[in-house]
DOMAR-152638 format. One line per 3 residues: number of its first residue (from 1); for each residue x, y, z of N, C-alpha, C. Coordinates in pm, whole numbers. Layout:
N
NUM) X:Y:Z:X:Y:Z:X:Y:Z  ...
//
This chain:
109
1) -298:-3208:10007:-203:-3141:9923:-272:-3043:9832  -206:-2927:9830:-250:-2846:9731:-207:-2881:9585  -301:-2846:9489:-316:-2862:9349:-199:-2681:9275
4) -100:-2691:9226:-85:-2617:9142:-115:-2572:9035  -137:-2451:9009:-161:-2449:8875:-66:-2332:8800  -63:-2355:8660:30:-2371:8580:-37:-2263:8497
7) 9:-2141:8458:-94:-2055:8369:12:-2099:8251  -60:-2083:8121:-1:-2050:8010:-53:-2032:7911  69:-1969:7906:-58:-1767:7819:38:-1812:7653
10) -70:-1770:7584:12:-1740:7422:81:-1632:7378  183:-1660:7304:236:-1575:7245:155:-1454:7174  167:-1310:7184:138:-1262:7128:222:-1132:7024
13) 172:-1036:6939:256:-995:6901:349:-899:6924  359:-890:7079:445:-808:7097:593:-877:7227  551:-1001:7190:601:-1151:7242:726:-1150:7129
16) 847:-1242:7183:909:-1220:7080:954:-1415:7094  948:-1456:6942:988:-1572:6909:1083:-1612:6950  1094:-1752:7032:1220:-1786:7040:1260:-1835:6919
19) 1262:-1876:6824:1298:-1961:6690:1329:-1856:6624  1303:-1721:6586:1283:-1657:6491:1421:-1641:6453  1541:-1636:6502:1721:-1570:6518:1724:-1684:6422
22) 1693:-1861:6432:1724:-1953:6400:1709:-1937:6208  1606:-1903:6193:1587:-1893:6045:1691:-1781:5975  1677:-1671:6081:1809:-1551:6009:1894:-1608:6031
25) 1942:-1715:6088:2117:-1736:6099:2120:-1866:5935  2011:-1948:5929:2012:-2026:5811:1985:-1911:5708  1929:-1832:5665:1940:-1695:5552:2096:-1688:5540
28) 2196:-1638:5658:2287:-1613:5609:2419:-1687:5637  2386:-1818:5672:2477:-1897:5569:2426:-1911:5455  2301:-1953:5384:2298:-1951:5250:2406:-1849:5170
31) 2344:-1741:5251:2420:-1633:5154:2559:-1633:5161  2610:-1670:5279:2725:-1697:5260:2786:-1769:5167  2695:-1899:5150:2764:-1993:5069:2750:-1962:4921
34) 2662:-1896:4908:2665:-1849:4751:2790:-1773:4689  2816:-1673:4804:2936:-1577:4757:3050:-1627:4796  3059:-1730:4867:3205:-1796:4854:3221:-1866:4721
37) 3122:-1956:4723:3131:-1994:4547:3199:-1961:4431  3072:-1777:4449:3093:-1691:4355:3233:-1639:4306  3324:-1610:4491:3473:-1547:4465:3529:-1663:4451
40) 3506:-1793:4468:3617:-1923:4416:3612:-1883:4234  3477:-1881:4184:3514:-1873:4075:3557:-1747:4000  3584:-1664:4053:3633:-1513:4022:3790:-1563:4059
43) 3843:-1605:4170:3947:-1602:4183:4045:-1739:4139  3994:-1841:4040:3988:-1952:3971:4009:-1884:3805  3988:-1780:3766:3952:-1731:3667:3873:-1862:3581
46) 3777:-1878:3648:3727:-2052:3568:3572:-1965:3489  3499:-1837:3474:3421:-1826:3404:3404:-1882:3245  3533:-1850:3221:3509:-1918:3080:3422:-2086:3121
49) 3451:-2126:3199:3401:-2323:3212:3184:-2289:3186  3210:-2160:3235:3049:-2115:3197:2979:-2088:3042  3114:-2060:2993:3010:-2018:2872:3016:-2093:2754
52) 2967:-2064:2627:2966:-2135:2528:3060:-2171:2463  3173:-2085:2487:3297:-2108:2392:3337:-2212:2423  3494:-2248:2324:3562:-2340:2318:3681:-2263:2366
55) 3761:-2351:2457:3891:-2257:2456:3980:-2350:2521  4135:-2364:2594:4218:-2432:2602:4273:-2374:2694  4309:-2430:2836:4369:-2364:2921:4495:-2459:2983
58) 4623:-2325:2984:4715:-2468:3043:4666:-2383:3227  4710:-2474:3310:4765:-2458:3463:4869:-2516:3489  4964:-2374:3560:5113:-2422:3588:5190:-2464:3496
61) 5183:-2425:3355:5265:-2457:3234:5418:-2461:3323  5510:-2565:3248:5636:-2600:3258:5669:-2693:3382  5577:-2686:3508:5603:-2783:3607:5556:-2904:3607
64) 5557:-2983:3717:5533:-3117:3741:5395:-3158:3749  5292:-3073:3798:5192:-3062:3799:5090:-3005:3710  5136:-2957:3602:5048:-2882:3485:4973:-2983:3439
67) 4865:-2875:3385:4737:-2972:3359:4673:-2863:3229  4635:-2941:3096:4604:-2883:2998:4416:-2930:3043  4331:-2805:3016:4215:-2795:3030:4161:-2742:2864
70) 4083:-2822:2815:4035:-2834:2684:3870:-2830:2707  3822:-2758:2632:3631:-2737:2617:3634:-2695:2469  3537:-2824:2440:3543:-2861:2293:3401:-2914:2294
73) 3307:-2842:2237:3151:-2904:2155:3067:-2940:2359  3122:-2815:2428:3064:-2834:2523:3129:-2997:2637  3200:-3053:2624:3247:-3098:2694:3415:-3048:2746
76) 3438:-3123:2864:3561:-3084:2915:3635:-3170:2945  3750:-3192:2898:3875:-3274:2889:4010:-3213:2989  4070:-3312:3081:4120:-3259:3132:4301:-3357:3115
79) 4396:-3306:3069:4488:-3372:3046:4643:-3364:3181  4694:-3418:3232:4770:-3418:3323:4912:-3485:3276  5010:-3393:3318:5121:-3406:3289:5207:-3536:3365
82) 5259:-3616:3302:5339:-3713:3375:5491:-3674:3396  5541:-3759:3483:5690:-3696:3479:5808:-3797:3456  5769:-3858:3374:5863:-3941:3279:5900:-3938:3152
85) 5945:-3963:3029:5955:-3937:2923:5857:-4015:2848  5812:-3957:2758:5701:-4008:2667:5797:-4131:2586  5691:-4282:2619:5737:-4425:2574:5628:-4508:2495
88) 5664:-4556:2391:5560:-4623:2297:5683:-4589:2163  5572:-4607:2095:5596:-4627:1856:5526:-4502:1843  5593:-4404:1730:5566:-4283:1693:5652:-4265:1594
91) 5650:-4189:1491:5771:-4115:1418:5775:-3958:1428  5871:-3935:1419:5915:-3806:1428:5836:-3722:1301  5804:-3581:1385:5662:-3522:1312:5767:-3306:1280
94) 5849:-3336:1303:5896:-3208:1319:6039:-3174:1422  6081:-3033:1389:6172:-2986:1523:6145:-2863:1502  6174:-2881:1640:6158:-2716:1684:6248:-2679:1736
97) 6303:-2511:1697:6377:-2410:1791:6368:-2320:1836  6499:-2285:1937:6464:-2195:2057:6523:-2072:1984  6473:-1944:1981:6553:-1857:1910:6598:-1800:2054
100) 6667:-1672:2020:6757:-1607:2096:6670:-1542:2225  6538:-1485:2151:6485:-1441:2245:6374:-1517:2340  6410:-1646:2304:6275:-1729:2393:6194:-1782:2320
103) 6223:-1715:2213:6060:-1780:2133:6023:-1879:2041  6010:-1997:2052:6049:-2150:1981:5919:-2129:1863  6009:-2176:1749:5970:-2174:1608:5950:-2373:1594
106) 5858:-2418:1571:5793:-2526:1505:5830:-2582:1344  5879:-2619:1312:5895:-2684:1146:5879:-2801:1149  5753:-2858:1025:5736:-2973:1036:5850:-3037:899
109) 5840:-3145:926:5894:-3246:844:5803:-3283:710
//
């Protein structure tokens, strides 16, 4: 029987990598994933959650699902609306009215 033989030659540089596509395709998902991020939080208007201030955000004011967002001394509080009537001991702290044009006036007691 004859013996085969098997040449094998090295890559050189005018050889082209098989692996090399593999690293550009991981480059740009990274980058992908950065700028999806980026437009969640552009389109979240959530920058303020970045910075130093303090500030108070409602979401979905008046529905079933609203949620008061509070950032106070660097932490974040997040409050969620129930949909039952508020039950417990309290006394009455004020009333408020609706004027003509929408716009409710506060008076305390």
């Amino acid at each position: 029987m004859k013996q085969r033989k098997f040449s094998r030659r090295k890559f050189t540089d005018n050889d082209a990598d098989p692996l090399a596509g593999m690293a550009n395709l991981f480059d740009l998902a990274m980058i992908f994933a950065v700028a999806l991020m980026v437009a969640m939080v552009v389109h979240f208007k959530l920058p303020e959650l970045f910075s130093q201030e303090e500030f108070t955000m409602v979401k979905n004011p008046g529905k079933e699902n609203m949620e008061i967002i509070v950032k106070k001394d660097g932490k974040i509080t997040r409050y969620k609306a129930t949909a039952g009537k508020g039950e417990g001991q309290g006394k009455r702290v004020g009333v408020a009215y609706e004027l003509e044009d929408g716009q409710i006036i506060y008076v305390p007691e």
